[in-house]
C-alpha positions as CSV (number, residue, x, y, z in Angstrom):
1,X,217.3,180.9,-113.2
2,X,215.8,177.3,-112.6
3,X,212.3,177.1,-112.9
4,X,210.3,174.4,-110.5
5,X,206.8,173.1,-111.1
6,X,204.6,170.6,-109.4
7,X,201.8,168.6,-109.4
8,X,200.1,165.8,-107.1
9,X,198.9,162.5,-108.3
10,X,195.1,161.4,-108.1
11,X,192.8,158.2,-107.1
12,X,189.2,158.6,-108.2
13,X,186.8,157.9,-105.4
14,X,183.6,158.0,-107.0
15,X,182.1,158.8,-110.6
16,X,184.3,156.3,-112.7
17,X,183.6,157.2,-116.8
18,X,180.2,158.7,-115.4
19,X,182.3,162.0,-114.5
20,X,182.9,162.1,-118.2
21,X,178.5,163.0,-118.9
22,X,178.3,165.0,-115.6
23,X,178.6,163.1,-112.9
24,X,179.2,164.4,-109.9
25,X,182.8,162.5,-109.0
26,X,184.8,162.6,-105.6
27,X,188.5,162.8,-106.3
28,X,192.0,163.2,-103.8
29,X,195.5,164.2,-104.6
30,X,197.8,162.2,-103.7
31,X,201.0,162.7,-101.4
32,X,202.9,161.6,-104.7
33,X,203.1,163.7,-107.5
34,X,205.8,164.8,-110.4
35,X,207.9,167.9,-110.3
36,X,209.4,169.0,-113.2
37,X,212.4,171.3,-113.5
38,X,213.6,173.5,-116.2
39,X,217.5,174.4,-116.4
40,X,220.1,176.7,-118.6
41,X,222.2,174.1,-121.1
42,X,224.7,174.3,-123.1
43,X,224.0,171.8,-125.2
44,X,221.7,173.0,-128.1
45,X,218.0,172.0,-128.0
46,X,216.4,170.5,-125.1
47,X,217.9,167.6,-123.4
48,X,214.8,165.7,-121.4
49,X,215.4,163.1,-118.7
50,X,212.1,161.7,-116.8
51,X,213.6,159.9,-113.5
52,X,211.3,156.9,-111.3
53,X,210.6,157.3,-107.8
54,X,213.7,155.6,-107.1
55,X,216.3,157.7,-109.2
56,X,216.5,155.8,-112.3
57,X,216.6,156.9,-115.8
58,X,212.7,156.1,-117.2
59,X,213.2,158.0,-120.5
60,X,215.8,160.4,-121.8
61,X,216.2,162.2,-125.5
62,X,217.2,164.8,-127.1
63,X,215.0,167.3,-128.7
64,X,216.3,170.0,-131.4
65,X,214.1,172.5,-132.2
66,X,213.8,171.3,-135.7
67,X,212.4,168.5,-134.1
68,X,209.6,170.3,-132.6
69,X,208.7,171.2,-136.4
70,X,208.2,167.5,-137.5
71,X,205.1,165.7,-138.7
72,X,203.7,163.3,-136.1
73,X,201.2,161.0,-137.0
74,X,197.7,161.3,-135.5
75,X,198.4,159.1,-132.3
76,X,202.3,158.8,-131.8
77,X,203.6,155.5,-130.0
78,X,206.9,156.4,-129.6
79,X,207.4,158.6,-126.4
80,X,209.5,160.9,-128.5
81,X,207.2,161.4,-130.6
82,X,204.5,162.1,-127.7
83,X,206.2,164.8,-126.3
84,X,207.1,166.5,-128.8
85,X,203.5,166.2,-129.6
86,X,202.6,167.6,-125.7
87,X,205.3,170.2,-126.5
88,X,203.7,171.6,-130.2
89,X,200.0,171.7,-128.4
90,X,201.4,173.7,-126.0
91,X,203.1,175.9,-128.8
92,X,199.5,175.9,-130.1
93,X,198.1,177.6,-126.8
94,X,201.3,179.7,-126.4
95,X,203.2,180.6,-129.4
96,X,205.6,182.2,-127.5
97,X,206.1,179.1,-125.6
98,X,210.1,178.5,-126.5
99,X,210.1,180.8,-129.3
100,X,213.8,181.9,-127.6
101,X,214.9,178.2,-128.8
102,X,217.3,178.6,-125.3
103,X,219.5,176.0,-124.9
104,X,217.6,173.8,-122.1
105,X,217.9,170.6,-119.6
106,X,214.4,169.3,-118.2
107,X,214.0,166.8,-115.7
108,X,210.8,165.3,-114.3
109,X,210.8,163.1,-111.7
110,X,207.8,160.8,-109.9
111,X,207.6,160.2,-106.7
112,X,205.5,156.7,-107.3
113,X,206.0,154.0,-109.4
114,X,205.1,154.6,-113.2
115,X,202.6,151.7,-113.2
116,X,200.6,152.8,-110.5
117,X,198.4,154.6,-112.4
118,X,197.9,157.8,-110.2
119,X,198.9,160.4,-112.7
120,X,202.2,160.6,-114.5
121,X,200.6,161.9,-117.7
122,X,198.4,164.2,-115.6
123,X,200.9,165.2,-113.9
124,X,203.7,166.0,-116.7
125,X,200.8,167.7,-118.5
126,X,199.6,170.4,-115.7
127,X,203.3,171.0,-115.1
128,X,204.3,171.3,-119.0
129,X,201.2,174.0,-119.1
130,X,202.8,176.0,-115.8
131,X,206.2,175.7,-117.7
132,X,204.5,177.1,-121.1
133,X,201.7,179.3,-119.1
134,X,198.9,177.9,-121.1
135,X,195.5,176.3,-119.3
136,X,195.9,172.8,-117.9
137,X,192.4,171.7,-118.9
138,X,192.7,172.7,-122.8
139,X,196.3,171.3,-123.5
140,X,194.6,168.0,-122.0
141,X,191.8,168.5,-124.4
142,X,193.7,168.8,-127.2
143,X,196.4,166.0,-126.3
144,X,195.0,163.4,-124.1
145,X,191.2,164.2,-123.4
146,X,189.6,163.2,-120.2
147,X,187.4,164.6,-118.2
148,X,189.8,166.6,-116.3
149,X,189.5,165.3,-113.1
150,X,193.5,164.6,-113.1
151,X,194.2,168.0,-113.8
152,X,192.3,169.4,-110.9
153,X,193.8,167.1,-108.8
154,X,197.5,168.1,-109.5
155,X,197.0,171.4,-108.7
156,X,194.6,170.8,-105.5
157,X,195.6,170.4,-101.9
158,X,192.4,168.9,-100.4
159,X,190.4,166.5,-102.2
160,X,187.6,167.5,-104.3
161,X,184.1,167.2,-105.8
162,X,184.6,167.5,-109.3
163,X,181.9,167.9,-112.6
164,X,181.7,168.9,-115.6
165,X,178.9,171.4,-116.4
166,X,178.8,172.7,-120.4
167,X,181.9,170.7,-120.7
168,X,183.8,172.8,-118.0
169,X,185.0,171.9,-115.2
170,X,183.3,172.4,-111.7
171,X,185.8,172.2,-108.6
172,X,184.6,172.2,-105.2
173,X,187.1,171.5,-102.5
174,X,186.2,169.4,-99.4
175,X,186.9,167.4,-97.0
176,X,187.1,163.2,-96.7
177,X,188.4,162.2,-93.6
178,X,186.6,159.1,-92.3
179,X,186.0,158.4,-88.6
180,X,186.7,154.6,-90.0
181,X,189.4,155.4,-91.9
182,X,192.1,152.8,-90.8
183,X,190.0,150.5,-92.2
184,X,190.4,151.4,-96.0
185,X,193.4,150.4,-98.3
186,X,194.4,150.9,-101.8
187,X,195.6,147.9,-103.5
188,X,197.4,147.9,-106.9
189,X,196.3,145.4,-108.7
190,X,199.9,144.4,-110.6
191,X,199.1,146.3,-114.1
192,X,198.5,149.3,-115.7
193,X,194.8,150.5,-117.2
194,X,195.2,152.5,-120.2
195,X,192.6,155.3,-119.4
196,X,192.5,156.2,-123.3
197,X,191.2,152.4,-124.0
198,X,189.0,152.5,-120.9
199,X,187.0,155.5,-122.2
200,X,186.7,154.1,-125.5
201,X,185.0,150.7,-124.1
202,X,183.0,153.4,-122.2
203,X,182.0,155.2,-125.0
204,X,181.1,152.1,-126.6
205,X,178.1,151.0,-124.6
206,X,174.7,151.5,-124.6
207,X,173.7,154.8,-123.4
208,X,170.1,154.8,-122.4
209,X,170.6,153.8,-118.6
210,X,173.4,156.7,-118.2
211,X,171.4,159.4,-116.9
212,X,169.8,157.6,-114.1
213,X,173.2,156.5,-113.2
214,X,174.8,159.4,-113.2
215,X,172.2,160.9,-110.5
216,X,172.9,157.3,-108.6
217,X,177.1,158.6,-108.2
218,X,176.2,162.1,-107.7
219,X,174.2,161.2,-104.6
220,X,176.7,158.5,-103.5
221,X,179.5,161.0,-103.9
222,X,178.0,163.5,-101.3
223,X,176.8,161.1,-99.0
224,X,180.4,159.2,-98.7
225,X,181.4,162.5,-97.5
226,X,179.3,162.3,-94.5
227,X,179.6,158.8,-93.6
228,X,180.1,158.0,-89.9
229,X,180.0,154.1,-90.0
230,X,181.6,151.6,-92.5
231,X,178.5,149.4,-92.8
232,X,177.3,152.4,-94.1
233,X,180.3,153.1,-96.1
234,X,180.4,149.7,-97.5
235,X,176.7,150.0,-98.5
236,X,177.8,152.8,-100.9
237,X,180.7,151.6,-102.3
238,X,178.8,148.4,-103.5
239,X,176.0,150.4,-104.7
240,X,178.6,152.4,-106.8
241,X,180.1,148.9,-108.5
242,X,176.8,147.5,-109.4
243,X,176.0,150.8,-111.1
244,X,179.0,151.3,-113.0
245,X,178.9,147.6,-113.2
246,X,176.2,147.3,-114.9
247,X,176.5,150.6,-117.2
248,X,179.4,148.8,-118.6
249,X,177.9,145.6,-118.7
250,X,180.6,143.7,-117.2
251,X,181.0,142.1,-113.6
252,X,182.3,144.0,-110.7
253,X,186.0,143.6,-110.1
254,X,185.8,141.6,-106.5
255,X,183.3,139.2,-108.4
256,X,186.2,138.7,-110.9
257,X,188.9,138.6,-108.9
258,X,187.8,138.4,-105.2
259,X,184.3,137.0,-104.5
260,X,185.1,135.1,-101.5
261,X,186.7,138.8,-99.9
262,X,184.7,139.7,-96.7
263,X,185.1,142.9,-97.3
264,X,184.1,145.8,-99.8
265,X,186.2,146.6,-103.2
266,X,185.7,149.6,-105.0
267,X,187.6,149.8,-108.0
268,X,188.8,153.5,-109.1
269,X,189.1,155.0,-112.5
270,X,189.6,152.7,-115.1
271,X,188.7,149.1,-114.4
272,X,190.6,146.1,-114.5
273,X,193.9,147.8,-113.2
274,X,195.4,150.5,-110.9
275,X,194.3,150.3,-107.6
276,X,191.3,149.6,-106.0
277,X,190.3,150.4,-102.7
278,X,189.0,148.1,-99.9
279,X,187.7,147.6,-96.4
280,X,189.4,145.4,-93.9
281,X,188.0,145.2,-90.2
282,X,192.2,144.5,-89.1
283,X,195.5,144.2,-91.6
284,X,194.8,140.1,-91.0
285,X,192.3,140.8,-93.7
286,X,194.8,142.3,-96.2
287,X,196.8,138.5,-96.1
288,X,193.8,137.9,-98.1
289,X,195.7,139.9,-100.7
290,X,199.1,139.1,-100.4
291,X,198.5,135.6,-100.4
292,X,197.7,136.2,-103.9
293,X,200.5,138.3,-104.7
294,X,199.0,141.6,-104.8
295,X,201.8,142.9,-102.4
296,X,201.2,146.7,-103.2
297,X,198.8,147.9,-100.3
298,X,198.5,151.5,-99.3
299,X,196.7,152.7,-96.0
300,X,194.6,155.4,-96.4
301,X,196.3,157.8,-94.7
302,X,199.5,157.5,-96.3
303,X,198.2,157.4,-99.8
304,X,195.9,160.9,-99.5
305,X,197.1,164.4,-99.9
């Protein structure tokens, strides 16, 4: 019998890095996602094809079982190599986890484009630990790290406040449904962040300002919730760059890229790519944008789960 898994894509609202040391972080699944789907072969091993949004073939291999014995190095490059990798620390969890060695097709499939950043490692990992029936949150820990958020995302229906307390994670689900909210957009910003290298530039700066910060987002994370005008709004969304701004001593991303914008821009997750999301009083605002080729704009409403 075919076995079907699921899991939504995420934006980070609030609590950039800072969720990482307990901040309090507002996060939303995303309509998009990535199923994967499990399937009888017969062809030995485990034949693997990962499908874009539109159909086409974005990796395919073959695994034999011997390969899942292999040595990897530390941090593999090839995506081969990375699964298989995904695929041992599952073993790890679950050492019954294909200990049949069935004959077996898998297909994953996104439902948004792979450079958008909302979660296609996320996404194949919480659906690889459903396939293995192993815990989301430590196969990340042991493959990819993070803080999680991701994870919770995938398998949530309703956006979330998220945080880690004693290193575990704290999910609360919620409601964010702005009164304003056809005025808010995600734009992609034409290139993929790397959230390994992100944290690592994180984890490089000073820390003596990061507690005070950290209680900065955790109030701005509960009062966006109960914002009911977009001056308002705006206010807390600039707040929140100058913070994290400043924690990773670096200028905000519309001072970089968009200082003569009217409007506000929050970036989200990693900085310096992905989307970001911004305010716009009409859509004549968002020629602003296009007019310098950032063509990928999402309304609110058709970006959140």
């Amino acid at each position: 019998m075919n076995q079907r898994f699921y899991g939504h894509g995420k934006l980070l609202i609030t609590g950039e890095y800072l969720v990482l040391d307990g901040a309090l972080a507002l996060a939303i699944p995303t309509q998009k996602g990535q199923s994967l789907v499990v399937e009888k072969s017969e062809k030995s091993g485990i034949s693997w094809l990962s499908l874009k949004s539109d159909g086409a073939n974005w990796f395919s291999t073959h695994l034999s079982y011997n390969d899942l014995k292999k040595e990897l190095p530390k941090q593999p490059k090839d995506p081969k190599d990375r699964l298989i990798q995904l695929i041992n620390a599952a073993q790890q969890l679950n050492p019954y986890f294909l200990e049949q060695e069935d004959p077996l097709k898998v297909t994953t499939t996104l439902e948004f484009e792979s450079n958008w950043g909302l979660g296609s490692s996320s996404t194949l990992i919480y659906n690889l630990a459903k396939w293995a029936d192993v815990d989301a949150y430590a196969l990340l820990e042991i493959t990819f790290g993070g803080s999680g958020y991701d994870i919770a995302c995938a398998s949530n229906h309703t956006p979330i406040l998220y945080q880690l307390k004693n290193q575990k994670p704290r999910i609360l689900q919620t409601q964010f449904d702005p009164v304003f909210k056809n005025q808010l957009y995600f734009v992609h910003l034409n290139k993929k962040q790397n959230s390994r290298d992100a944290i690592a530039n994180y984890r490089e700066q000073p820390t003596e300002h990061i507690q005070n910060a950290i209680e900065k987002v955790s109030g701005i994370s509960e009062t966006l919730l109960t914002c009911e005008d977009i001056m308002s709004f705006k206010a807390l969304l600039d707040a929140h760059e100058r913070i994290v701004a400043s924690i990773l001593n670096r200028s905000t991303i519309k001072q970089e890229l968009f200082s003569d914008y009217s409007g506000s821009i929050k970036s989200l997750g990693g900085w310096g790519g992905d989307f970001i999301m911004v305010t716009a009083a009409n859509t004549n605002d968002l020629d602003y944008f296009t007019n310098k080729g950032y063509t990928t704009i999402i309304p609110f409403a058709e970006m959140i789960y």
